[in-house]
N, C-alpha and C positions, 0 to 999 in steps of 0.2 A: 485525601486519597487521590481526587483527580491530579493533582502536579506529579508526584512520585509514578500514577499510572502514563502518562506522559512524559517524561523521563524514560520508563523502562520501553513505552512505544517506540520513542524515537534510537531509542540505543540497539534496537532490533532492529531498527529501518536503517543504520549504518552499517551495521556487522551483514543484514542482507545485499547492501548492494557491494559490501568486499566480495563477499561473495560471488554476485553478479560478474561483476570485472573479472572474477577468476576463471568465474565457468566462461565467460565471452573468449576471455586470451588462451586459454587450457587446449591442446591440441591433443588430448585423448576422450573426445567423445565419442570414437567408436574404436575396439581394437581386434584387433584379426584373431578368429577364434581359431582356438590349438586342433581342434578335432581334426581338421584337414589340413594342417600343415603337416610341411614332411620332415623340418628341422625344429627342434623347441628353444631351439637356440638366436634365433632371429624372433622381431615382433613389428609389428606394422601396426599402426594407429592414425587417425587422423579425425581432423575438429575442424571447425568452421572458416581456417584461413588458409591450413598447408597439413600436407599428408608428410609421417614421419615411418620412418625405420630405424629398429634398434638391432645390435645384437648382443647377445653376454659380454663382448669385451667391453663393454661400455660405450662405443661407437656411437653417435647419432647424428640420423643423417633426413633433414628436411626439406621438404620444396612447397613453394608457395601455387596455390593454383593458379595457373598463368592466365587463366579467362574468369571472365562472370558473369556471361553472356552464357554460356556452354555448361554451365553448374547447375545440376539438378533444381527443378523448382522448389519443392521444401527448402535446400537448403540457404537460397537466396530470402527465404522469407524466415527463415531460422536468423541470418542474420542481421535482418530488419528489427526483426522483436527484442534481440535482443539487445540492438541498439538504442531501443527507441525504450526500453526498460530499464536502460544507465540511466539517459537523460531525463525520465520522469523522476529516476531513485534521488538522479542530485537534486532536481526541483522540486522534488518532497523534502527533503534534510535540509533545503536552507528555508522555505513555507513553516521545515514545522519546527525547527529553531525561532523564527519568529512570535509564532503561535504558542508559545510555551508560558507557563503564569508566574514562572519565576525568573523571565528575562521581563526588564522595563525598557519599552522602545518608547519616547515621547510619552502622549496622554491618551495615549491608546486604552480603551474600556475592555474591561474581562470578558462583555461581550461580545467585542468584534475580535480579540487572542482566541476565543473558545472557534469564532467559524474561520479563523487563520488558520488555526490547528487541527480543525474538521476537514481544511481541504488539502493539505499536508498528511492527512489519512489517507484519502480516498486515493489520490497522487501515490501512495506507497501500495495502496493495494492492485490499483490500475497497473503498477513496475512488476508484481509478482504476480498478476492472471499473465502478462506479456511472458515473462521469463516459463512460465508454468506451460503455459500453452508453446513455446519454442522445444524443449527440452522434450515435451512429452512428442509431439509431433515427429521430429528427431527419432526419437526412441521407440515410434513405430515404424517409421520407414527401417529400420534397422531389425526388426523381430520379424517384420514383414518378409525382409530379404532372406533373413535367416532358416524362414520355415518354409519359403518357395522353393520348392523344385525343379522347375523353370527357369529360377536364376542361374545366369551363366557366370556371373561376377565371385568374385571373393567374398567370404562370407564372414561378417563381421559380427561381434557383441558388444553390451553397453559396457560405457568407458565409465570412468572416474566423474569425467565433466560434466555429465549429466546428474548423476546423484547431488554432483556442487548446485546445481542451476535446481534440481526439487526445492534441498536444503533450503535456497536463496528463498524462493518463492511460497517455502511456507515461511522463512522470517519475516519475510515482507507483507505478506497478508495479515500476521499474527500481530505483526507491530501498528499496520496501519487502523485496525483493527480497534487497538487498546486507543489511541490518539479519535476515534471516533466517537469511543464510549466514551472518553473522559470530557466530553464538552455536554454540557451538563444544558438543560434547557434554559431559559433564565424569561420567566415571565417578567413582563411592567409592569412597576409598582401602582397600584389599583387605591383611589381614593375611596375611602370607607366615611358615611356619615351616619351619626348616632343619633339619635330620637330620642327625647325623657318624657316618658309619659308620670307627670306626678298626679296623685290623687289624693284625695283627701276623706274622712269618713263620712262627709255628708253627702255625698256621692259626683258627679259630673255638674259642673256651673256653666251658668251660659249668661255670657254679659253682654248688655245690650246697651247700643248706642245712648248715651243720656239728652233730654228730653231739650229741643233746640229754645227753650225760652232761658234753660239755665246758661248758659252762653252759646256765641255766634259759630264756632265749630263744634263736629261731633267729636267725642273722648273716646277712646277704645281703649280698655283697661285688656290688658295681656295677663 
């Protein structure tokens, strides 16, 4: 059962970090909510690299944010995590390809594949608390904005990108997860010694050294 749970971990931990990649690239993690537009015919969205405008003719039209220096601080640290959440996901999928019991790399022991494969978990779960903690963060500054009254900006809702980057992050948890469970403990093998006590009906004998005039050493009969 552990290979096969191992297999489905790691097939989780790739399908999360397509995922990953999509939500990182996806430029609708927030889009301009209808309530207080005056046209339903135009749409505004924007994601982590560039703000977009659509309208019904199919038009679309993007700009890249020309500073990163001047970009709200959430969002500079939205795209830190969830950079640093690709590069743990790649170096979890090639750790837990390694770590698997039905790849043979040299004379590698099932013990040392079971803790390859234990830290090819934790590596997947460390990519989806990053992406989980990015999105959610995100997704409060956005509700935040939403329900101030104060704010004098436009007022936005959650996008698409963000449900991608949840999704991600519970695959990633789920799989690094199952690749944790499946490394099974593996005690040393422990030398065992046995003892025969034989006995006989005349009860317990005790032999004693024979007497030194019958010869020059003592006999110890066993």
């Amino acid at each position: 059962m552990s290979p096969g749970l191992q297999v489905v971990g790691l097939i989780l931990g790739v399908v999360s970090w397509c995922l990953q990649s999509s939500c990182t690239s996806s430029q609708v993690w927030k889009t301009r909510s209808q309530v207080e537009s005056v046209s339903s015919s135009q749409w505004q969205f924007e994601g982590l690299w560039m703000s977009c405008a659509a309208t019904s003719l199919g038009s679309v039209q993007c700009s890249k944010f020309k500073t990163v220096l001047g970009l709200p601080a959430h969002l500079q640290a939205c795209r830190a995590l969830m950079i640093l959440s690709l590069l743990l996901g790649l170096a979890s999928i090639i750790v837990s390809v390694l770590g698997l019991r039905c790849t043979k790399i040299g004379r590698t022991s099932e013990r040392a594949k079971d803790q390859i494969a234990l830290t090819g978990g934790v590596l997947f779960i460390l990519s989806g608390v990053f992406t989980l903690t990015a999105v959610s963060w995100y997704a409060g500054r956005v509700i935040h904005d939403f329900y101030d009254r104060l704010y004098g900006g436009v007022r936005f809702e959650l996008g698409t990108g963000l449900y991608l980057g949840w999704a991600a992050s519970c695959l990633a948890i789920l799989g690094g997860s199952m690749l944790c469970c499946s490394c099974r403990k593996t005690v040393p093998p422990t030398r065992y010694f046995s003892y025969h006590l034989s006995t006989t009906s005349q009860g317990q004998k005790i032999y004693r050294a024979a007497p030194a005039s019958d010869s020059g050493s003592a006999k110890a009969y066993v």
